[in-house]
Steps between C-alpha positions, in 0.01 A plus 500: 500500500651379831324276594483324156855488477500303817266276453708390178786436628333284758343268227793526339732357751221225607496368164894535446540178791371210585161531626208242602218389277230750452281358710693537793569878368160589552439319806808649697432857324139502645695401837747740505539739230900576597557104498755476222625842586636355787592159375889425461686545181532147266806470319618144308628391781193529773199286524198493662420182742241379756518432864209341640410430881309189613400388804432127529338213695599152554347205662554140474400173669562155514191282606389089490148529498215784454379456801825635666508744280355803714741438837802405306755763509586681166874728475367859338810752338433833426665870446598667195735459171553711222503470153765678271485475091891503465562488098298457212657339148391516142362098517267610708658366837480703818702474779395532896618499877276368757616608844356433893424868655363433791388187676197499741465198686864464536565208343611615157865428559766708267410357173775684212313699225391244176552615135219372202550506141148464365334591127278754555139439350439195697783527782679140406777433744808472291771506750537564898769643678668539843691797646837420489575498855174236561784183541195275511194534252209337761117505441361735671200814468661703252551201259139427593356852390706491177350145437190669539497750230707366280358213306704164409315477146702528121437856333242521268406169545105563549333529839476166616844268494634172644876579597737388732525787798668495850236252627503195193377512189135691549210631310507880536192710356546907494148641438321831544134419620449893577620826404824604670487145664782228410431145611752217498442185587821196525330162566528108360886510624725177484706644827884455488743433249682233742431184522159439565286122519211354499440164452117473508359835356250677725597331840622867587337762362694828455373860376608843474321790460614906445259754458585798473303866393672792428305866507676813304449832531174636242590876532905529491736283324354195506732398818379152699352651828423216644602054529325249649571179467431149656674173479447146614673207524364210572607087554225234562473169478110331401624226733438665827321845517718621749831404348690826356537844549405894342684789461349833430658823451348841420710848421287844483726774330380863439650859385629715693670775335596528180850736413640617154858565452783619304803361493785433277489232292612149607582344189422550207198410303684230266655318794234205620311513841643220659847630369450819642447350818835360499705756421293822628414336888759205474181272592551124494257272259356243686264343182246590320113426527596205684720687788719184441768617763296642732527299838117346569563161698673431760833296549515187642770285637437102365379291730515139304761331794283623738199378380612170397611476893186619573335172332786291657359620795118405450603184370711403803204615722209333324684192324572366123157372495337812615281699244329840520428894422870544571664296236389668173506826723836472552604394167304772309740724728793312412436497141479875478834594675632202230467696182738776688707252693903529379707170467661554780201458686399178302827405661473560873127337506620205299805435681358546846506181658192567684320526189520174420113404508363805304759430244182376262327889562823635425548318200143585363524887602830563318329289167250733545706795381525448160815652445806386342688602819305280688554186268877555513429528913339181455783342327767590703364503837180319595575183279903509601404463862128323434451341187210334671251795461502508147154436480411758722698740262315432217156515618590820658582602134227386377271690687701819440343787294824659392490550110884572547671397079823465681390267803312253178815517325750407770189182618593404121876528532423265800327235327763518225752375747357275676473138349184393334479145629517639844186546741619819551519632093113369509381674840644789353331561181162371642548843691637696233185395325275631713707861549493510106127475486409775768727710273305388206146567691644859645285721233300380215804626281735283625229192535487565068859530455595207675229280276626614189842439588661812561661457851870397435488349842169308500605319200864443595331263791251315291778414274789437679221210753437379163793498270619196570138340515151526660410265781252513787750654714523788263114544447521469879689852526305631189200478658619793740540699126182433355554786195489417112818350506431224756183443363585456162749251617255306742254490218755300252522222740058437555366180294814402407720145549685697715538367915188488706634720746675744208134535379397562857713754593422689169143518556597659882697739307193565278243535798710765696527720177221769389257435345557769196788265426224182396406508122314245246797229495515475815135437624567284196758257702346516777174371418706219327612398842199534682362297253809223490542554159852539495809288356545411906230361723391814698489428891213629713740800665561625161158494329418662908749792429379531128154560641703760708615721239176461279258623781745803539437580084122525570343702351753657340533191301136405470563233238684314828182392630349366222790329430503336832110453552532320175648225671254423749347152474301260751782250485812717592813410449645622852300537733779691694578753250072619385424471894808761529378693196152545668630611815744750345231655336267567784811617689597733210119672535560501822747733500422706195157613399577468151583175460204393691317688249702359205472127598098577599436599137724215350284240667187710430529293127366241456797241357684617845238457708590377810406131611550235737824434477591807723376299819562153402919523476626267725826746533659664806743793297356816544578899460376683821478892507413651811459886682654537819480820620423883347659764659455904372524382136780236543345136432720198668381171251657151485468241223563153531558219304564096503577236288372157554592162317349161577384654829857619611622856515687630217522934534428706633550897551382732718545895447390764753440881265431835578349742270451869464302636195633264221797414634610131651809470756560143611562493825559111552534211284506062569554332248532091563604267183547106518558301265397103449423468885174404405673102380675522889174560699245291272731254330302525159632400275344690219705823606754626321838356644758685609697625805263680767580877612407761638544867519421868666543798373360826693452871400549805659329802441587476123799327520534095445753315682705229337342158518584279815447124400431291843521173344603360157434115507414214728798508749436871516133470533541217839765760667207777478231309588773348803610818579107664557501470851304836571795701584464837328721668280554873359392495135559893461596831680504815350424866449299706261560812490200700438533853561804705539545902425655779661445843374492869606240773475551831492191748602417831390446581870946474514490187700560145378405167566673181454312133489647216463219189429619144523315162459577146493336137533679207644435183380548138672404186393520189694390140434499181661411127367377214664454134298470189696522194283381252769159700538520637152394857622708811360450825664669831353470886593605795352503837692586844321595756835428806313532894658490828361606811611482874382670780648481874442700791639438845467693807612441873506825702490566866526848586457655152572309516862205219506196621568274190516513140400236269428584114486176276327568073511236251375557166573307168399617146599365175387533144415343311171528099616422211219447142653474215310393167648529184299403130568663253211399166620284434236444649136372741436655649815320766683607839601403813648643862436421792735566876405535723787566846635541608849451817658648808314633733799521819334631795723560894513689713627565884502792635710499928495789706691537844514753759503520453838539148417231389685301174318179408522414114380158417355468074416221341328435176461248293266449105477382334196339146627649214277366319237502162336453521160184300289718198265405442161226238460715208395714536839202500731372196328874382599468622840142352544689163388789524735263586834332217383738237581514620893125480524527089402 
């Protein structure tokens, strides 16, 4: 009777508190039958919590190739932590502490306990905390472990998520391949949320990859027993095999003990996880999945007056006219300390005296910027004391990638106040033209706003150039701004009784836009002026540019070529214009598959099949497309074309592309217009009379510079032709900036590593001119100095201390020379034009130093041979011609 009684009060006062599941009854029962006989009395006020002991491993490297992979060194961490659930709320949150116990390789340093508000289910970070007397949240392996477990991914979102976590905005799957076995996976990453460039997608290639496989316990409470995880970082370039770097980290964690306790209640259930934190431990929030306030990079001083000395100092040494590695080097570097540069040290470096012959790279790295700081800098400082580099300042600008609203606003609160019959009011807005339209072409969003009219800014321009009306000087600008609303205004002004040059200008305007933007009316006009069918007599340059657009509609406009094939006879009008059509379509094949296709079945019936006439034109215009080099997927192309009339030059352009995938970037651009200088140098008198000109206008990498006329009529003309005495002149120097990112990356491993990667090409182009009169010889060169550099730094840090650095440059220099050759003592005059390249130098380098800063230098070099590139047909004949008259 006892014994009974006993055992009833025993279940009684089991069942009377808070107990485990049943599950975990039985199991400890069969353990220990006295288990809950000895446990602790629960009350209200008393919970039951976890402390867990790990013990973890650490290692991480930093590495340039695979091959060095094995000897280089690698910095390993390892000891123990534990893990302590502090608070649990109604919501589902959970709160923990993740504290160093012991360190075993002795470099753990005294890292202060962390604090994690997660939802349990899926352990999403919500918030992370420091101990209050940590004055300085810095990255480090405790951060690391918690970025470990705890997953960056929304709650309840589904397994597989692109979100934005402490690394960039990444793809991050959470799957569970096995039983008991968690895999997640963080991969596809756009690195950083600072700034960030690239000018020619894929010239540096840039992956991260996190993988990471947790193990929990199968018998008791379902507790992770084990990590492992592997990361790697890696930057490479398909331009050099051994340009770039790798980082790869791995972190083994496993149990180690595993404690219940009782203690008295924190907080209560109501009260929030990361609230509890606050008030319960008086822990510091330092952001949430993001760790926004924990320290990862590194500070660095600003080093723009230094570096512009620096350049000050090369030039000095190696002279104005001096070109190399070092030049677009040294101004990626200065470009990137720019952006962070204050005003005061605009100031210093503008106002040094010594600076006087950089000026122009100063100018172009603070237009670079893109901020509306730096355009009130401008203002006030650089063109106070040097209104001279102007130019510089806005082809800096216009090669900046800054998207910045308030730095577009204050460029149009410029042009406002300045006066529009100035030079100045013009050179402005051909710039702000070309800022608008990379803000246009940023995302495919913003490309479909800005054609439909819905960018305040975009369409203040376009109307205030062309309020008070349109002339070529306005198309001139447009043509930077080739969306809907240029375009619709261009195509008002084609086959009308408008100006020759109005109509011109228009059709420019219409070439540069997209081709989405073409529709029935306008192939319409167009085929009016390639046929001369409009209220004006059509000149050969515009029926030429007509043929332009049209070939660009094909065949997504296949009534074009019927339309134009139509026209074909054996007794052509201009011989000019269908000798220019037939080149432009065999250039056009050329250079897309497609079309080659398209015009191959066009001529495949019979009313357009081809005849004769193709080979008996007596006509020198021509369109020349041509490949010039293929490098890992990047494809460097020219196309060429000239105008001829009554045997004298007319046009011509030249434009040197790149292209990646689908995508075209214009790297240069010639363009060379006269006007009636056919009447000076045959004296027919069938030509169109009227005052002879002439005028360049050149493009860089996307960007069109305003026209420079060298002669506009006779008087002009003699002073040229007087003053071409073979001295050479500098058409253009600039910079492109072409890379340019700095960002930090923090590893699970507890270290972090900080790369900064730079890039830059500096451009020069000289010419020189030579015209006797007496022997009636002209000779004229052109020489584009071109060099490249890319740079890459990466550090490994571990608690502010560096632990290696890797520094990765390619280099490529060049030169791309035209010479032209011309005898004019008798019509039709001869000439001969010769395409070259020379050498391309490119070079590598790879500078490692240690901890104990110790730096080992590994340089590469490669030499391309140079090449002279194969004319179209038309200008060997004219070559054959001219070498003629020196074998008589």
């Amino acid at each position: 009777m006892f014994s009974r009684i006993s055992l009833f009060l025993a279940l009684f006062l089991a069942v009377s508190h808070a107990v485990p599941d049943l599950d975990e009854i039985k199991r400890n029962l069969k353990k220990n039958p006295n288990h809950y006989r000895d446990a602790p009395t629960l009350d209200e006020n008393t919970v039951r919590l976890l402390k867990v002991d790990y013990w973890f491993r650490t290692e991480s490297m930093l590495y340039d190739d695979l091959d060095h992979k094995e000897k280089d060194p690698s910095t390993v961490i390892a000891g123990n932590y534990t893990f302590e659930t502090l608070h649990h709320d109604v919501e589902g949150g959970m709160l923990g502490r993740i504290s160093l116990t012991h360190c075993k390789t002795g470099n753990c340093g005294e890292p202060s306990p962390i604090y994690i508000s997660f939802r349990q289910g899926g352990n999403n970070v919500e918030s992370v905390f420091k101990a209050s007397e940590d004055s300085d949240a810095s990255w480090n392996f405790l951060y690391g472990i918690a970025n470990t477990i705890y997953t960056p991914q929304e709650y309840g979102e589904g397994d597989e998520q692109t979100v934005d976590t402490i690394y960039g905005k990444c793809r991050v799957n959470f799957g569970r391949p096995e039983d008991k076995r968690f895999r997640r996976i963080i991969d596809k990453c756009e690195l950083g949320y600072g700034y960030n460039f690239t000018k020619f997608e894929g010239i540096e290639s840039v992956t991260y990859d996190q993988d990471v496989w947790y193990t929990q316990n199968t018998k008791v409470d379902a507790d992770i027993i084990m990590i492992d995880a592997v990361e790697m970082l890696a930057f490479r370039s398909p331009l050099h095999e051994k340009h770039g770097f790798h980082v790869e980290s791995r972190t083994h964690v496993e149990i180690h003990n595993r404690t219940r306790v009782f203690v008295t209640r924190y907080c209560e259930d109501t009260v929030p996880s990361a609230q509890c934190a606050e008030q319960a431990f008086g822990a510091v929030r330092v952001g949430g999945k993001l760790y926004d306030n924990v320290k990862i990079g590194q500070e660095k001083p600003n080093k723009l007056t230094k570096l512009i000395g620096t350049y000050r100092r090369h030039l000095n040494d190696m002279g104005d006219s001096h070109i190399c590695e070092q030049h677009p080097l040294l101004y990626g570097h200065i470009l990137q300390e720019a952006r962070l540069a204050k005003r005061e040290d605009w100031e210093a470096a503008i106002r040094y005296p010594e600076n006087d012959h950089v000026l122009s790279v100063i100018a172009s790295s603070l237009g670079s910027v893109g901020t509306a700081e730096s355009v009130t800098t401008a203002r006030e400082v650089l063109l106070t004391n040097s209104p001279d580099h102007l130019d510089d300042l806005l082809f800096g600008m216009s090669q900046s990638s800054s998207n910045n609203e308030k730095w577009h606003k204050q460029l149009m609160y410029w042009l406002g106040s300045l006066n529009k019959e100035s030079e100045d009011y013009w050179k402005l807005a051909n710039t702000i033209a070309t800022i608008l339209r990379k803000r246009c072409e940023a995302t495919s969003s913003s490309l479909n706003s800005c054609n439909k009219g819905k960018e305040t800014i975009v369409n203040k321009l376009i109307n205030d150039l062309s309020a008070p009306g349109v002339n070529a000087k306005v198309l001139e600008v447009l043509e930077n701004i080739p969306v809907f609303g240029s375009y619709n205004i261009a195509k008002k002004y084609i086959c009308t009784e408008e100006s020759a040059d109005i109509q011109k200008a228009a059709l420019n305007v219409i070439l540069a836009a997209n081709k989405n933007l073409y529709e029935t009316q306008l192939t319409h006009k167009l085929i009016r002026v390639f046929r001369n069918t409009c209220p004006q007599q059509t000149p050969t340059s515009h029926s030429q540019l007509a043929i332009d657009i049209l070939l660009k509609c094909v065949p997504d406009h296949q009534n074009v070529a019927t339309l134009i094939l139509r026209t074909e006879s054996l007794n052509p009008d201009d011989q000019e214009k269908w000798n220019y059509l037939y080149k432009a379509i065999e250039s056009s094949g050329k250079r897309d598959e497609l079309k080659a296709e398209f015009w191959s079945r066009m001529r495949q019936f019979k009313v357009f099949r081809p005849n004769f006439l193709h080979r008996a034109l007596q006509a020198d215009s021509h369109v020349h497309w041509q490949n010039i080099a293929d490098v890992s997927g990047f494809y460097l192309f020219s196309t060429a074309t000239a105008e001829f009339i009554h045997k004298s030059f007319k046009r011509s352009n030249f434009e040197l592309s790149l292209k990646k995938g689908r995508k075209d970037h214009s790297l240069f651009s010639l363009s060379i217009d006269t006007e009636h200088l056919d009447q000076f140098v045959t004296g027919s008198a069938s030509s169109t009379s009227g005052t002879p000109e002439g005028s360049v206008r050149i493009g860089v990498a996307g960007h069109k510079l305003p026209t420079n006329h060298i002669f506009k009529g006779s008087t002009d003309l003699l002073s040229t032709v007087w003053d071409a005495d073979g001295r050479t002149h500098k058409v253009f120097e600039g910079h492109i900036p072409v890379r340019n990112t700095r960002v930090s990356v923090p590893l699970l491993s507890g270290l972090t590593v900080d790369v900064d990667s730079i890039g830059a090409i500096t451009l020069r182009v000289l010419a020189s001119a030579e015209v006797s009169l007496w022997n009636q010889r002209s000779n004229a060169k052109a020489e584009a100095y071109t060099s490249g550099s890319l740079h890459l730094t990466a550090s490994l840090y571990q608690e502010s201390q560096q632990v290696r650095k890797i520094e990765s440059t390619i280099s490529a220099l060049s030169t791309f020379t035209i010479d032209t050759r011309a005898i004019f003592e008798s019509l039709p005059y001869d000439f001969c034009l010769k395409t070259s390249n020379n050498n391309v130098d490119v070079n590598q380098k790879t500078v490692i130093e240690e901890v104990s800063h110790k730096k080992k230098t590994y340089n590469r070099k490669r030499v391309h041979p140079g090449v002279t590139y194969r004319l179209d047909d038309s200008t060997i004949r004219q070559c054959t011609n001219y070498l003629e008259q020196f074998r008589l």
